[in-house]
ZALOVO-922708 format. One record per atom (N, C-alpha, C, O): residue number from 1; atom name; x, y, z. Coordinates in nm, 2 decimals, m for minus. Layout:
BEGIN
<pos->NUM | site->CA | u->X | v->Y | w->Z>
...
END
This chain:
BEGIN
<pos->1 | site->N | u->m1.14 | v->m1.23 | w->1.74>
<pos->1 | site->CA | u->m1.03 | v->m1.25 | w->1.65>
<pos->1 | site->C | u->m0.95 | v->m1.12 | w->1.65>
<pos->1 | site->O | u->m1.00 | v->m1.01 | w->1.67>
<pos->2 | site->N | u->m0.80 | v->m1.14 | w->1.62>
<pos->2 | site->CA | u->m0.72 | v->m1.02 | w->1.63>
<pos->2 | site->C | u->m0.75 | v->m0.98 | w->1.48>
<pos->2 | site->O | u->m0.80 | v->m1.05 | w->1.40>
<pos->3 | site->N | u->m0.71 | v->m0.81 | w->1.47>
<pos->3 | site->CA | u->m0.79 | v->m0.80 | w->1.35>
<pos->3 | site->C | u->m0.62 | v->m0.72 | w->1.27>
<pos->3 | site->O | u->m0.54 | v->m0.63 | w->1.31>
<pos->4 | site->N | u->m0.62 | v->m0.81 | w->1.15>
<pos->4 | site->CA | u->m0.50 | v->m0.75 | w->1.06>
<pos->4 | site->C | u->m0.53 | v->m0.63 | w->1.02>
<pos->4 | site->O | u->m0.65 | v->m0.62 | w->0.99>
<pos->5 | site->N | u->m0.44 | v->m0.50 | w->0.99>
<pos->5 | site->CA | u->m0.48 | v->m0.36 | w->0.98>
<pos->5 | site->C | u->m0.38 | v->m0.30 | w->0.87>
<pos->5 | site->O | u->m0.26 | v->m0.31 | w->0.90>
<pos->6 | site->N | u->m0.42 | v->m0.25 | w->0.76>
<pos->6 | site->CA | u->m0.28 | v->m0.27 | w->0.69>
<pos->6 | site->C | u->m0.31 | v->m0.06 | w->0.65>
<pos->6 | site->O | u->m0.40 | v->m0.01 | w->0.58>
<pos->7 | site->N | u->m0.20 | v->m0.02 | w->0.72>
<pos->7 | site->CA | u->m0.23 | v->0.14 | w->0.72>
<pos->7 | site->C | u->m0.15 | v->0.16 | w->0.57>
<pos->7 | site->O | u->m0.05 | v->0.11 | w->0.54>
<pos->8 | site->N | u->m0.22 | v->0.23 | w->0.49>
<pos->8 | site->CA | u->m0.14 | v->0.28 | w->0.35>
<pos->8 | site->C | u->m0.18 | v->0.41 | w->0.29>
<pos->8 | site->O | u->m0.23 | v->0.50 | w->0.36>
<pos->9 | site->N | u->m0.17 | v->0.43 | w->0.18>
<pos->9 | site->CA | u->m0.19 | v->0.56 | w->0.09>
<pos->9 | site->C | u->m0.21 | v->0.52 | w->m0.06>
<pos->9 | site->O | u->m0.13 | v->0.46 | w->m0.12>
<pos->10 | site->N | u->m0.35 | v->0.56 | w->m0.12>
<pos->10 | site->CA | u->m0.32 | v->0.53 | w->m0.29>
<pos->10 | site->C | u->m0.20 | v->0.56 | w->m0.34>
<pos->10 | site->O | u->m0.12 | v->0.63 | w->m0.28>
<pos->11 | site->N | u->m0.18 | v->0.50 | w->m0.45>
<pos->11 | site->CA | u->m0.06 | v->0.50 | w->m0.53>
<pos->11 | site->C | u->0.09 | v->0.42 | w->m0.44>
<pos->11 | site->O | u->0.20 | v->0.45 | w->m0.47>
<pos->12 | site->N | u->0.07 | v->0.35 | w->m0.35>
<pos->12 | site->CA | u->0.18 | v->0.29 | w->m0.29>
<pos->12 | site->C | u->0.20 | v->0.19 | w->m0.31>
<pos->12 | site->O | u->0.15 | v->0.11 | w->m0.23>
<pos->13 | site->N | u->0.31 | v->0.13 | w->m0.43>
<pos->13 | site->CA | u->0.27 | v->0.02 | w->m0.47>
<pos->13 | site->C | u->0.35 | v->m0.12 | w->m0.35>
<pos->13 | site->O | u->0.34 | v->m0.24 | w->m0.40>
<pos->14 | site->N | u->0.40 | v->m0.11 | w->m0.24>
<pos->14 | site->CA | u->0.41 | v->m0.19 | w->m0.15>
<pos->14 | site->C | u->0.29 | v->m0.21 | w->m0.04>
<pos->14 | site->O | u->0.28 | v->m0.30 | w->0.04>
<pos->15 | site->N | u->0.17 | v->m0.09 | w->m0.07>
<pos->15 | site->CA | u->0.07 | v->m0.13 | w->0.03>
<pos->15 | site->C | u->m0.01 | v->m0.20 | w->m0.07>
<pos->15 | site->O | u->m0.08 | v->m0.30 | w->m0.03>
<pos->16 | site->N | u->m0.02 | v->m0.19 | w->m0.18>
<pos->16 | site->CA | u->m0.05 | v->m0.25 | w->m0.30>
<pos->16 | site->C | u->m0.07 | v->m0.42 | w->m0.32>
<pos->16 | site->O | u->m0.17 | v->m0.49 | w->m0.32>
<pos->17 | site->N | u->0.03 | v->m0.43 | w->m0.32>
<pos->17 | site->CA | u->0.13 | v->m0.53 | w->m0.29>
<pos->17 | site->C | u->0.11 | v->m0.63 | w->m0.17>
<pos->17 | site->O | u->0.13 | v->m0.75 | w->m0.18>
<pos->18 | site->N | u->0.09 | v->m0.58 | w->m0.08>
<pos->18 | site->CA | u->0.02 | v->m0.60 | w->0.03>
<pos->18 | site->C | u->m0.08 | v->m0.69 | w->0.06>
<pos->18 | site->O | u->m0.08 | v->m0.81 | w->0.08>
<pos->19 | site->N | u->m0.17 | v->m0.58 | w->0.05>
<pos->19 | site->CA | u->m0.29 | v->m0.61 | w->0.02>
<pos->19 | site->C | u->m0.33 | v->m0.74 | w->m0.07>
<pos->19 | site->O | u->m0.39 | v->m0.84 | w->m0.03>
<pos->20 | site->N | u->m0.29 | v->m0.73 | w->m0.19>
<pos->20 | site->CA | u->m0.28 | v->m0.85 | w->m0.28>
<pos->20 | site->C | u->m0.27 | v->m0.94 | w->m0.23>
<pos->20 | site->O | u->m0.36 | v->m1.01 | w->m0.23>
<pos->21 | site->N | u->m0.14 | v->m0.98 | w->m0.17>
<pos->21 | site->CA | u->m0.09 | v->m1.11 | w->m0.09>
<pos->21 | site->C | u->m0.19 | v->m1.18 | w->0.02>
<pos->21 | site->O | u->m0.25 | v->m1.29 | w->0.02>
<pos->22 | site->N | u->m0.18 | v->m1.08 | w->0.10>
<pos->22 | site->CA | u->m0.32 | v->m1.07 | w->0.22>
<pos->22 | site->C | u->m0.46 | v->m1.15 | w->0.13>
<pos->22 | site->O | u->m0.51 | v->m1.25 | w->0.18>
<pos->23 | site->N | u->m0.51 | v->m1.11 | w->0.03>
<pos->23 | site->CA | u->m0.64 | v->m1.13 | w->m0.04>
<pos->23 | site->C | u->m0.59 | v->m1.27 | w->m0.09>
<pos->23 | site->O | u->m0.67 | v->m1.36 | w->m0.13>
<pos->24 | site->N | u->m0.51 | v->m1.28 | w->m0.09>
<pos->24 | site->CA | u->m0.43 | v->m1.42 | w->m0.24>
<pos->24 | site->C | u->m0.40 | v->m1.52 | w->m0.12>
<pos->24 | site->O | u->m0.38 | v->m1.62 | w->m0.19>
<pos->25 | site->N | u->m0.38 | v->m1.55 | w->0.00>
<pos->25 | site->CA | u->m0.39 | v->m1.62 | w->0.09>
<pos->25 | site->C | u->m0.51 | v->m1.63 | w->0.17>
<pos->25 | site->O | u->m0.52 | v->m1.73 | w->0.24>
<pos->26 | site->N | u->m0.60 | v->m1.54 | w->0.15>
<pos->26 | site->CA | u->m0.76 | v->m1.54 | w->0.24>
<pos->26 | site->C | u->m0.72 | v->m1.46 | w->0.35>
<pos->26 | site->O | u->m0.81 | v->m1.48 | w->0.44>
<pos->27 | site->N | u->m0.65 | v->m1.39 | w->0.38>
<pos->27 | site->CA | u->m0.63 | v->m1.36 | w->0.48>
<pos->27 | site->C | u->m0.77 | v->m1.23 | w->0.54>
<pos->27 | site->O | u->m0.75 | v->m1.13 | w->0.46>
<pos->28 | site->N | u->m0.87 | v->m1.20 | w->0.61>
<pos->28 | site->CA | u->m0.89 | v->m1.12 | w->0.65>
<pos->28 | site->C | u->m0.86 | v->m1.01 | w->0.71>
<pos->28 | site->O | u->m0.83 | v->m1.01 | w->0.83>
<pos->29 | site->N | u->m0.85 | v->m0.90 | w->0.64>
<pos->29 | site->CA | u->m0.78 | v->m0.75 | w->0.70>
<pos->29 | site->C | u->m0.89 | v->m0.64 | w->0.68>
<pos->29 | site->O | u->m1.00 | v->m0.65 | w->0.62>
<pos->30 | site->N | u->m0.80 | v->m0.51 | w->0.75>
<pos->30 | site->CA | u->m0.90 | v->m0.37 | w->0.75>
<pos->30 | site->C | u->m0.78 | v->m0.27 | w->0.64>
<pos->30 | site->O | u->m0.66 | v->m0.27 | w->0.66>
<pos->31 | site->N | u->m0.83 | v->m0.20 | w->0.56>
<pos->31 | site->CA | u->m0.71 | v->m0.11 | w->0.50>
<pos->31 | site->C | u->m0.77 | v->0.01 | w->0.58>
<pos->31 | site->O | u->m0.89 | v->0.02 | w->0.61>
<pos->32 | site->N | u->m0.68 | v->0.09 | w->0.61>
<pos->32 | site->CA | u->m0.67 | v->0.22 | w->0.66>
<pos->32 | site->C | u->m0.59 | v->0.32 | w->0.58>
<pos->32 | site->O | u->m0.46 | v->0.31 | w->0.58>
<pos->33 | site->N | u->m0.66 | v->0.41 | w->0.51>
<pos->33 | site->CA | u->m0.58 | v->0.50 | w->0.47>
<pos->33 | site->C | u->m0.55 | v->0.63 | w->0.49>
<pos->33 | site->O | u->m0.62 | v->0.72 | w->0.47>
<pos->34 | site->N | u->m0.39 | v->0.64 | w->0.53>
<pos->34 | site->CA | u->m0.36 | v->0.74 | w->0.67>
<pos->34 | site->C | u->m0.39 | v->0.88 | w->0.60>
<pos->34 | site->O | u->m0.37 | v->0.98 | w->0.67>
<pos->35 | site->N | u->m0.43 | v->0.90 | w->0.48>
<pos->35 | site->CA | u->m0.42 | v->1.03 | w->0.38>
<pos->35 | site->C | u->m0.55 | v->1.09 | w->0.45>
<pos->35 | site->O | u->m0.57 | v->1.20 | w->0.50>
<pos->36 | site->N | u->m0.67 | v->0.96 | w->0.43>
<pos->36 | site->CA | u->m0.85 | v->0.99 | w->0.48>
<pos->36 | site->C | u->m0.85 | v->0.99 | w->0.62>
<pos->36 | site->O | u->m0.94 | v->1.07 | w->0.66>
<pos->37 | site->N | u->m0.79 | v->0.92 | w->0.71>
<pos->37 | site->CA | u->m0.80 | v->0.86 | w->0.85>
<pos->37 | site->C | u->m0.73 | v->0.94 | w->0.95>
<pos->37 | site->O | u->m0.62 | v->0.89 | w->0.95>
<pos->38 | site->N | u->m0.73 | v->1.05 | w->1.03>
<pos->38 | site->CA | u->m0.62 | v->1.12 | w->1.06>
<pos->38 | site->C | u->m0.60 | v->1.00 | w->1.22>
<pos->38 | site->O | u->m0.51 | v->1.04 | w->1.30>
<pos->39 | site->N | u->m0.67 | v->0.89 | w->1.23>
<pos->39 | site->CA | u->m0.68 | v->0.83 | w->1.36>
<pos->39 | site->C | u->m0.57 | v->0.75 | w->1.32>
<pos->39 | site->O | u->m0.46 | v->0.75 | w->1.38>
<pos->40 | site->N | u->m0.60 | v->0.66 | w->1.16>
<pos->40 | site->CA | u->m0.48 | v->0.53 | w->1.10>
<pos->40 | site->C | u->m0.34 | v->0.66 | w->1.08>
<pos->40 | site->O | u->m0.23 | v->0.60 | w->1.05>
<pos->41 | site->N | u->m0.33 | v->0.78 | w->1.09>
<pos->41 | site->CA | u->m0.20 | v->0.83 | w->1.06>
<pos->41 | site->C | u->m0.16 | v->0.83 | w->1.21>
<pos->41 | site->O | u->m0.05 | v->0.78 | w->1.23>
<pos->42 | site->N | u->m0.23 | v->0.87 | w->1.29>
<pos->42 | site->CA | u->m0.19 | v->0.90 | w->1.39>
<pos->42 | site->C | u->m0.11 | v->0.79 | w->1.46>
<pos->42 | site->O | u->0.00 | v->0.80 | w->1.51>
<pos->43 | site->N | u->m0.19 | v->0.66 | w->1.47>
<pos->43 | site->CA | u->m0.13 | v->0.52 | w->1.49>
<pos->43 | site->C | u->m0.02 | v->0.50 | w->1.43>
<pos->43 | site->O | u->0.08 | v->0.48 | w->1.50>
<pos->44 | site->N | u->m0.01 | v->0.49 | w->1.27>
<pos->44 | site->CA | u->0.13 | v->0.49 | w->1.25>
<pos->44 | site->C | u->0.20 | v->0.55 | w->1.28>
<pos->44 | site->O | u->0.31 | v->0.50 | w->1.29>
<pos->45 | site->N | u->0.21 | v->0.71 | w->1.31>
<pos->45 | site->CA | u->0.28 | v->0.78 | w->1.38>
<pos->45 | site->C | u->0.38 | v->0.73 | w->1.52>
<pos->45 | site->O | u->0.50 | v->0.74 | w->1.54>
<pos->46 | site->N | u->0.27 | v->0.68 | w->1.57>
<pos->46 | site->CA | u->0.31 | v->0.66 | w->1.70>
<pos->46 | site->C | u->0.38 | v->0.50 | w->1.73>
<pos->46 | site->O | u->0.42 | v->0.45 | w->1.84>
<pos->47 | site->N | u->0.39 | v->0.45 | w->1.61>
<pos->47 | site->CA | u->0.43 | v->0.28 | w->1.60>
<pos->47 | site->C | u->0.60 | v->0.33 | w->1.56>
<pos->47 | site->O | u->0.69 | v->0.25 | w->1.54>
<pos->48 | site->N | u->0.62 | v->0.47 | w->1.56>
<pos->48 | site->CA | u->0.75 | v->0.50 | w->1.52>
<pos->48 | site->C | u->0.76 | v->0.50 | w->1.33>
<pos->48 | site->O | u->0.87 | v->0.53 | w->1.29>
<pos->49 | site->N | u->0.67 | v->0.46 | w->1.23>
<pos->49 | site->CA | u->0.68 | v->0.42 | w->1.12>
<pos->49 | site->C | u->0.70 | v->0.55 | w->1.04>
<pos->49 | site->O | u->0.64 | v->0.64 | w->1.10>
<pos->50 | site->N | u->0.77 | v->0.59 | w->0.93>
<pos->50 | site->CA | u->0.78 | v->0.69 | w->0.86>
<pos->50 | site->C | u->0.75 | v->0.63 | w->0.73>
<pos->50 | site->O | u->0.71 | v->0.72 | w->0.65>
<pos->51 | site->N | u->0.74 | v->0.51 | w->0.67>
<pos->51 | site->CA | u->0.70 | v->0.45 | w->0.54>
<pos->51 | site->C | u->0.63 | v->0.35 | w->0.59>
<pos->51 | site->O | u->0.63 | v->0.29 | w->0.70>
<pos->52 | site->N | u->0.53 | v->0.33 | w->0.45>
<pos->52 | site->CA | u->0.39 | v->0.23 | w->0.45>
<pos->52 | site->C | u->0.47 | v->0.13 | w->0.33>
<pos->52 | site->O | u->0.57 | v->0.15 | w->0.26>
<pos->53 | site->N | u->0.37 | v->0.00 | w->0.33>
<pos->53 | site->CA | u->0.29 | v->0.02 | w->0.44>
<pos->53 | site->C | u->0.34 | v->m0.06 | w->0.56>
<pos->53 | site->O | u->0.44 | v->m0.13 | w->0.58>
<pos->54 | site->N | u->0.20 | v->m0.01 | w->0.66>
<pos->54 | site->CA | u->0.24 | v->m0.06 | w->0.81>
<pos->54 | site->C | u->0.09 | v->m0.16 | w->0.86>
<pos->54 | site->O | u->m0.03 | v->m0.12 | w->0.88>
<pos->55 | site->N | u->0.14 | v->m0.33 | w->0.87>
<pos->55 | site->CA | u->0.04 | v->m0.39 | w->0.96>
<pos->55 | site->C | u->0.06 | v->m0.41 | w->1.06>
<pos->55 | site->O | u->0.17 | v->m0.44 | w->1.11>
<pos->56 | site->N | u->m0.01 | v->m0.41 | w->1.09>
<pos->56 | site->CA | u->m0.09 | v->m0.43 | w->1.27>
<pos->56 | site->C | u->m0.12 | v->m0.59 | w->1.28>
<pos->56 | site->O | u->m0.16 | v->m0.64 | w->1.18>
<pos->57 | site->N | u->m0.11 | v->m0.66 | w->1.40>
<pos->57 | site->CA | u->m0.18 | v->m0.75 | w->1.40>
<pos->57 | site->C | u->m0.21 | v->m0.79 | w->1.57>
<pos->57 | site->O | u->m0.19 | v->m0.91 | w->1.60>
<pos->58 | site->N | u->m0.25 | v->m0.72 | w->1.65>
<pos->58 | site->CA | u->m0.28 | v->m0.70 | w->1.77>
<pos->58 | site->C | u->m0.15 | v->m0.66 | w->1.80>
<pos->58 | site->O | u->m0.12 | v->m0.56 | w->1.73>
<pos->59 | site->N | u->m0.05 | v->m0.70 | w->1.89>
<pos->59 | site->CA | u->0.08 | v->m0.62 | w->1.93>
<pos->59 | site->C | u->0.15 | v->m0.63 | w->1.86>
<pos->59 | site->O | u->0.24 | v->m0.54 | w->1.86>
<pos->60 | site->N | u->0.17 | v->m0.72 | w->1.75>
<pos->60 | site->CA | u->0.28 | v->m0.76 | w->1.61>
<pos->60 | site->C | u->0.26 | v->m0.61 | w->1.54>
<pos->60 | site->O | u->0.15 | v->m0.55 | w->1.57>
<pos->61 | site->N | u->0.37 | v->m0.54 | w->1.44>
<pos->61 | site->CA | u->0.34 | v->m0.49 | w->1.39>
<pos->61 | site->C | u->0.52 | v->m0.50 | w->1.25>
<pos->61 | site->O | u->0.63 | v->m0.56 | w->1.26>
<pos->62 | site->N | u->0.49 | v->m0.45 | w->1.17>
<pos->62 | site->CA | u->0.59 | v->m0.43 | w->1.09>
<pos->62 | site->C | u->0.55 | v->m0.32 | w->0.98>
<pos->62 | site->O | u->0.44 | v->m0.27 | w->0.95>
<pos->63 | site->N | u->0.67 | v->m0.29 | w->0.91>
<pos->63 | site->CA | u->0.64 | v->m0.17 | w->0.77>
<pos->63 | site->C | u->0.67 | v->m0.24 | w->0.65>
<pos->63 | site->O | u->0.74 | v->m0.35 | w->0.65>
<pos->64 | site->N | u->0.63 | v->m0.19 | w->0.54>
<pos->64 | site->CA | u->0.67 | v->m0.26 | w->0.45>
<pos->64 | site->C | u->0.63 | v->m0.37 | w->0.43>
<pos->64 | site->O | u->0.58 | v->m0.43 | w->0.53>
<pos->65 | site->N | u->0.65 | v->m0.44 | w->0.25>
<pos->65 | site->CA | u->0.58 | v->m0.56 | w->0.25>
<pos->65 | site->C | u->0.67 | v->m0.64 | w->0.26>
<pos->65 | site->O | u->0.79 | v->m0.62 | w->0.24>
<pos->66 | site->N | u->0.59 | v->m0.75 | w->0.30>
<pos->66 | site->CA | u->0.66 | v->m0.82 | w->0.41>
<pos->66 | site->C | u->0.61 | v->m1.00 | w->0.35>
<pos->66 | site->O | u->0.52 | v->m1.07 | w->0.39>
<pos->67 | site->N | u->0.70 | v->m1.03 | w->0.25>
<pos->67 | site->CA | u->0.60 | v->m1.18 | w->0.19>
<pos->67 | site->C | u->0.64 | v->m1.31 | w->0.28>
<pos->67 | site->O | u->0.55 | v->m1.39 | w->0.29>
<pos->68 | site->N | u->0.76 | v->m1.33 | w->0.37>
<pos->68 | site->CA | u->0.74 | v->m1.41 | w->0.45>
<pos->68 | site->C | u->0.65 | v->m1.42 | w->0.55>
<pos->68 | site->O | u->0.61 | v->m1.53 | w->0.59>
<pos->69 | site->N | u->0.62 | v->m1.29 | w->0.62>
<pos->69 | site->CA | u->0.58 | v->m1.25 | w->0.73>
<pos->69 | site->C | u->0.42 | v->m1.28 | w->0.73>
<pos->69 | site->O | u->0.35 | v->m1.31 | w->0.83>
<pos->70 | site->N | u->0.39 | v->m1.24 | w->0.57>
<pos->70 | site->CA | u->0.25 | v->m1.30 | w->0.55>
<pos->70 | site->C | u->0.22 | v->m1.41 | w->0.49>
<pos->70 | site->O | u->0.11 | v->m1.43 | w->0.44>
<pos->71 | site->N | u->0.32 | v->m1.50 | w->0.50>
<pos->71 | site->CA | u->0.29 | v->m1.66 | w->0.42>
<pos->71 | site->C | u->0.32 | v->m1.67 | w->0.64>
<pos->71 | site->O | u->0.21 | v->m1.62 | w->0.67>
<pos->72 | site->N | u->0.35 | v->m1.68 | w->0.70>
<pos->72 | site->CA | u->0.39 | v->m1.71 | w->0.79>
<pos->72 | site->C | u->0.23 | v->m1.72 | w->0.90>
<pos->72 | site->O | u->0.19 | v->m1.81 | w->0.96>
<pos->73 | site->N | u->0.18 | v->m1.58 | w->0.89>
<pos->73 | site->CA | u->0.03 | v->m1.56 | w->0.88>
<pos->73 | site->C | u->m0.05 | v->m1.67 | w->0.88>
<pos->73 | site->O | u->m0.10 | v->m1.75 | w->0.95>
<pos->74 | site->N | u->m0.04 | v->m1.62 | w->0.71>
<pos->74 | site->CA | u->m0.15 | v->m1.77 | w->0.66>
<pos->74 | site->C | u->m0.14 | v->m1.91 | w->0.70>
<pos->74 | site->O | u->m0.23 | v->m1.99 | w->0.70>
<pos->75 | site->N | u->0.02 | v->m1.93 | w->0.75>
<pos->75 | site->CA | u->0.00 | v->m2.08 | w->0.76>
<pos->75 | site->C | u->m0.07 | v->m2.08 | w->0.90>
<pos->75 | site->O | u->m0.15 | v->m2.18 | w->0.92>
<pos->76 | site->N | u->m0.05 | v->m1.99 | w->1.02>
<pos->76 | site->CA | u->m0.06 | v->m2.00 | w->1.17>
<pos->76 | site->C | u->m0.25 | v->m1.96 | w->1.13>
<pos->76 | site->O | u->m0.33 | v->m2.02 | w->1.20>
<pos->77 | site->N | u->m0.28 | v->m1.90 | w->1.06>
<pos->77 | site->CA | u->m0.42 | v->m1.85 | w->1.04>
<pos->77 | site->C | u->m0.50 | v->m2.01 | w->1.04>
<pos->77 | site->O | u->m0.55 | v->m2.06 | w->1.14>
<pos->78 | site->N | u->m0.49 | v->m2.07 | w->0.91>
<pos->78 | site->CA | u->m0.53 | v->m2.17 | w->0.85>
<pos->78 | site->C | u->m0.53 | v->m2.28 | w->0.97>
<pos->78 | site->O | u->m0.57 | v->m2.40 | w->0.95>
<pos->79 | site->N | u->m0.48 | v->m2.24 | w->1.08>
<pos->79 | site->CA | u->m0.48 | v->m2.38 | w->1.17>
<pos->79 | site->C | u->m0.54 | v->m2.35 | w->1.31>
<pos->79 | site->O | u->m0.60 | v->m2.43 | w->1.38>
<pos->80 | site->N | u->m0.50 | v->m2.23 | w->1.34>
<pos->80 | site->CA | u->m0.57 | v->m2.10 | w->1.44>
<pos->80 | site->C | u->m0.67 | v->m2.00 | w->1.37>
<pos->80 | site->O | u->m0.61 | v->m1.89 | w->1.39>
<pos->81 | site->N | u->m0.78 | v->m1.98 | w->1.31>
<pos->81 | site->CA | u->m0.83 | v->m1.93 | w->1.19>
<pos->81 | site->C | u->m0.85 | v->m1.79 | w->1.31>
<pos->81 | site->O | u->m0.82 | v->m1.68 | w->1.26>
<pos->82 | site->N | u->m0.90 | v->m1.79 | w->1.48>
<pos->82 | site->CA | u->m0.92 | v->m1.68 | w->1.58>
<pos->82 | site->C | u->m0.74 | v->m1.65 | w->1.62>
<pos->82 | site->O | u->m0.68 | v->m1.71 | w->1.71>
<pos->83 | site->N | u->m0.69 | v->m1.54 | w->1.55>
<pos->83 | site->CA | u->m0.56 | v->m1.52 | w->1.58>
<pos->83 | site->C | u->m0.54 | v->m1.47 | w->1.75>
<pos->83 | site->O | u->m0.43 | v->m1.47 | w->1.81>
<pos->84 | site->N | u->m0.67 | v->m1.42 | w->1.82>
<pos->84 | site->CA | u->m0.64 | v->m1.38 | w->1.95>
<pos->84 | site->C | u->m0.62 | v->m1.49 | w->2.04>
<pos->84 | site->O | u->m0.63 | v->m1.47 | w->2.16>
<pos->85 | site->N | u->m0.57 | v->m1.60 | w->1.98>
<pos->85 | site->CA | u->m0.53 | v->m1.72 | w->2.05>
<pos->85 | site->C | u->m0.39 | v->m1.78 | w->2.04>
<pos->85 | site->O | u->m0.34 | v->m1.88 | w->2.09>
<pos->86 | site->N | u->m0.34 | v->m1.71 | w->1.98>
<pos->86 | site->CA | u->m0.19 | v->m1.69 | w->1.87>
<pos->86 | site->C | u->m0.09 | v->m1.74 | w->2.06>
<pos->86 | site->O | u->m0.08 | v->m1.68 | w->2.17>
<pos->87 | site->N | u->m0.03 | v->m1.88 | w->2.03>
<pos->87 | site->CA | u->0.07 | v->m1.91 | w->2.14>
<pos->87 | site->C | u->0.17 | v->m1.85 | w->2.12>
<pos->87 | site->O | u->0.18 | v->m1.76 | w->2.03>
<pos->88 | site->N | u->0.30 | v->m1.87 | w->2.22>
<pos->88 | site->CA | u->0.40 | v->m1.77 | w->2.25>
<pos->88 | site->C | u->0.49 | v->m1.83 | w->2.12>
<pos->88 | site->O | u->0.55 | v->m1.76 | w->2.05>
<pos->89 | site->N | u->0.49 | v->m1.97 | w->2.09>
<pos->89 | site->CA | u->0.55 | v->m2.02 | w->1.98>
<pos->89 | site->C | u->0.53 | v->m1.96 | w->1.86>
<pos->89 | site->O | u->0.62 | v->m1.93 | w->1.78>
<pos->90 | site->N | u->0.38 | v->m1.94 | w->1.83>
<pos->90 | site->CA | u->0.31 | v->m1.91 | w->1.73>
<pos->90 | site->C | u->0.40 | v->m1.77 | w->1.65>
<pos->90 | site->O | u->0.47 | v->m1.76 | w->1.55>
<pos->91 | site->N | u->0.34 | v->m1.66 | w->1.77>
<pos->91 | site->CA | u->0.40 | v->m1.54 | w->1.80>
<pos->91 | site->C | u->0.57 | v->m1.58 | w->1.76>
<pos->91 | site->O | u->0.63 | v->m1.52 | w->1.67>
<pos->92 | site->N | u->0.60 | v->m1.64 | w->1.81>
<pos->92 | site->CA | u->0.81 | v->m1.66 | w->1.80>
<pos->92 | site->C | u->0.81 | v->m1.68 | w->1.64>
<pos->92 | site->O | u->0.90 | v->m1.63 | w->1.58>
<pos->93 | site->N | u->0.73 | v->m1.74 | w->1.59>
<pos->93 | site->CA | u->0.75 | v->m1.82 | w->1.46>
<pos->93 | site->C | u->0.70 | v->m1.71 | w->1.34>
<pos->93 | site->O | u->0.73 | v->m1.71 | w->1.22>
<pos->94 | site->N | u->0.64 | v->m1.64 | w->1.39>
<pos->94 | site->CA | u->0.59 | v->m1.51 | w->1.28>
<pos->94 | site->C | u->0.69 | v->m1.39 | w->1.31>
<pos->94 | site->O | u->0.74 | v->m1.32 | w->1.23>
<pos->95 | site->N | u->0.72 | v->m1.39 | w->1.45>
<pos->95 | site->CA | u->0.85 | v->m1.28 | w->1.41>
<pos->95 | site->C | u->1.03 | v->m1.34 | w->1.37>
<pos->95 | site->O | u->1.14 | v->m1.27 | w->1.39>
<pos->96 | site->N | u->1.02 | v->m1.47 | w->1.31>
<pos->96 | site->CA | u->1.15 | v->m1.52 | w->1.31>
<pos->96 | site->C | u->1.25 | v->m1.43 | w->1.22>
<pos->96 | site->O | u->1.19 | v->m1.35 | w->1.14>
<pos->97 | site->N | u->1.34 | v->m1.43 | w->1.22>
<pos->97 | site->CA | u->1.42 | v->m1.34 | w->1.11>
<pos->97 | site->C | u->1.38 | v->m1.38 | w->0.98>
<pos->97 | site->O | u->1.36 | v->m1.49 | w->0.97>
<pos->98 | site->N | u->1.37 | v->m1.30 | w->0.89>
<pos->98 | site->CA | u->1.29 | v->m1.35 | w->0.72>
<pos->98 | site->C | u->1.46 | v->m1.34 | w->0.66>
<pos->98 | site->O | u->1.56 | v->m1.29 | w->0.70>
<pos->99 | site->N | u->1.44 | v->m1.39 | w->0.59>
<pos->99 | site->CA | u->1.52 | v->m1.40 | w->0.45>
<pos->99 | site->C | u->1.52 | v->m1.27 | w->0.43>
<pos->99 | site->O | u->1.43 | v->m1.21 | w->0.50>
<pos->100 | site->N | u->1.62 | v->m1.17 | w->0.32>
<pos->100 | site->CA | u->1.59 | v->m1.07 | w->0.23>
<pos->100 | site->C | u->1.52 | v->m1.10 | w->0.12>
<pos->100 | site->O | u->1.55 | v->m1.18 | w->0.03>
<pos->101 | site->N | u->1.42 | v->m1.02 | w->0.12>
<pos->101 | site->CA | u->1.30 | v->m0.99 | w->0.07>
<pos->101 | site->C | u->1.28 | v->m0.87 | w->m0.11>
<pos->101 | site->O | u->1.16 | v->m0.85 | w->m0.15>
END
């Protein structure tokens, strides 16, 4: 399974936020916090990100919370529950343009 990775920092209330959503849908994820992790800073570094938070989800990635992006998740999760099987549709359908948020 692809593994959801949500890089953040205490006190950030959009990784916060996050996280919540992620839990409040079932979603299974890893928190990385880039303050303790110099590996999760270094990743986000390199994903070009300057603000948290930032998930991962095998090549997907985005900053910030993101509530379509993770209802979009859950619904592709709940029907594909092994995301490393995620079709090119699937994939098309989770990066569609969101609404403002």
């Amino acid at each position: 399974m692809l593994e959801i990775a949500v890089f953040g920092k205490p006190g950030c209330p959009q990784c916060k936020t996050t996280t919540q959503h992620l839990d409040k849908v079932g979603l299974p994820y890893r928190y990385r916090d880039v303050t303790e992790d110099q590996s999760a800073h270094d990743i986000v570094t390199a994903l070009g990100y300057r603000g948290l938070p930032v998930v991962t989800v095998g090549d997907l990635h985005w900053s910030g919370y993101r509530h379509s992006r993770i209802n979009r998740l859950a619904e592709i999760h709940s029907t594909t529950p092994d995301l490393a099987v995620l079709e090119p549709a699937a994939i098309a359908y989770l990066n569609a343009e969101e609404p403002s948020e």
